[in-house]
N, C-alpha and C positions, 0 to 999 in steps of 0.2 A: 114237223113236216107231215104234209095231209097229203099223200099219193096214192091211197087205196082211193078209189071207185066207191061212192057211198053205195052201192048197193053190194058191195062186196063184204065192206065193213058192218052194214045191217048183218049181213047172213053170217058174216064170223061171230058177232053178238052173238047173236039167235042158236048158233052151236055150243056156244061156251054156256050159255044159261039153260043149253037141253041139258047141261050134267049138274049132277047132284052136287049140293055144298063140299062133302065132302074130296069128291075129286079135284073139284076146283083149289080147294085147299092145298090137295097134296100137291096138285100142276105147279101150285106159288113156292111150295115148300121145294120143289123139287128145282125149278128154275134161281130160286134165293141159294140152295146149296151150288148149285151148277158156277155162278156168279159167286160163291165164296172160293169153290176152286182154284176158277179161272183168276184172280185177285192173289191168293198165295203161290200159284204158280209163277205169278209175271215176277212177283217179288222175288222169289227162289231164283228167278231164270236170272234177275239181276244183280244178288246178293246170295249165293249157296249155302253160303253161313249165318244166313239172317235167325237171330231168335226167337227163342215165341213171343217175348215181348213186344220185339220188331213186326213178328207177324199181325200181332192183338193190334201194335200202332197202324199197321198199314192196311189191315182190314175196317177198321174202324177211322180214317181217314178217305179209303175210296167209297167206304158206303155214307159216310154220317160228314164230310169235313164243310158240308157247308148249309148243315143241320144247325150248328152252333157259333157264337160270335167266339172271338179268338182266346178268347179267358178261360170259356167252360171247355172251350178243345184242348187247353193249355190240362187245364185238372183233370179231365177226363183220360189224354194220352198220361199223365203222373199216376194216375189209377191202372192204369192199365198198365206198368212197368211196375208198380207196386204189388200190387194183385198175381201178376203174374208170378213174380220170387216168392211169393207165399203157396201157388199153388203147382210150384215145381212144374212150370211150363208148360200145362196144358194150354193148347191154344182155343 
């Protein structure tokens, strides 16, 4: 959906490419965290006892579930409940 004002969306451009790679970087790094948050929190909010594995599964289904066809999501979430029992639940 296209509701900016193309000459609004020039000038947002034109702001974000006055800052340096760096910053730009972190702006990504910091909105990616923001959005892993918000993602373990909704799970928390529906599930208070959810695992880290659970988390690992459910983070890695709102960000990636339609990244992969249903086989490699199959091994991938297997990896990730695997992984996780080895790495004493860090999420």
């Amino acid at each position: 959906m296209k509701d900016t004002p193309a000459e609004m969306a020039r000038r947002f451009q034109a702001m974000l490419m006055a800052r340096t790679g760096e910053e730009r970087l972190k702006m990504g790094c910091s909105m990616h965290e923001s959005a892993r948050r918000l993602v373990l929190a909704s799970v928390l909010a529906k599930n208070p006892r959810a695992t880290s594995s659970e988390l690992r599964q459910a983070l890695f289904l709102r960000f990636y579930r339609n990244d992969f066809d249903s086989q490699t999501t199959t091994k991938i979430l297997q990896f990730l409940e695997d992984s996780c029992s080895i790495s004493k639940g860090v999420i």
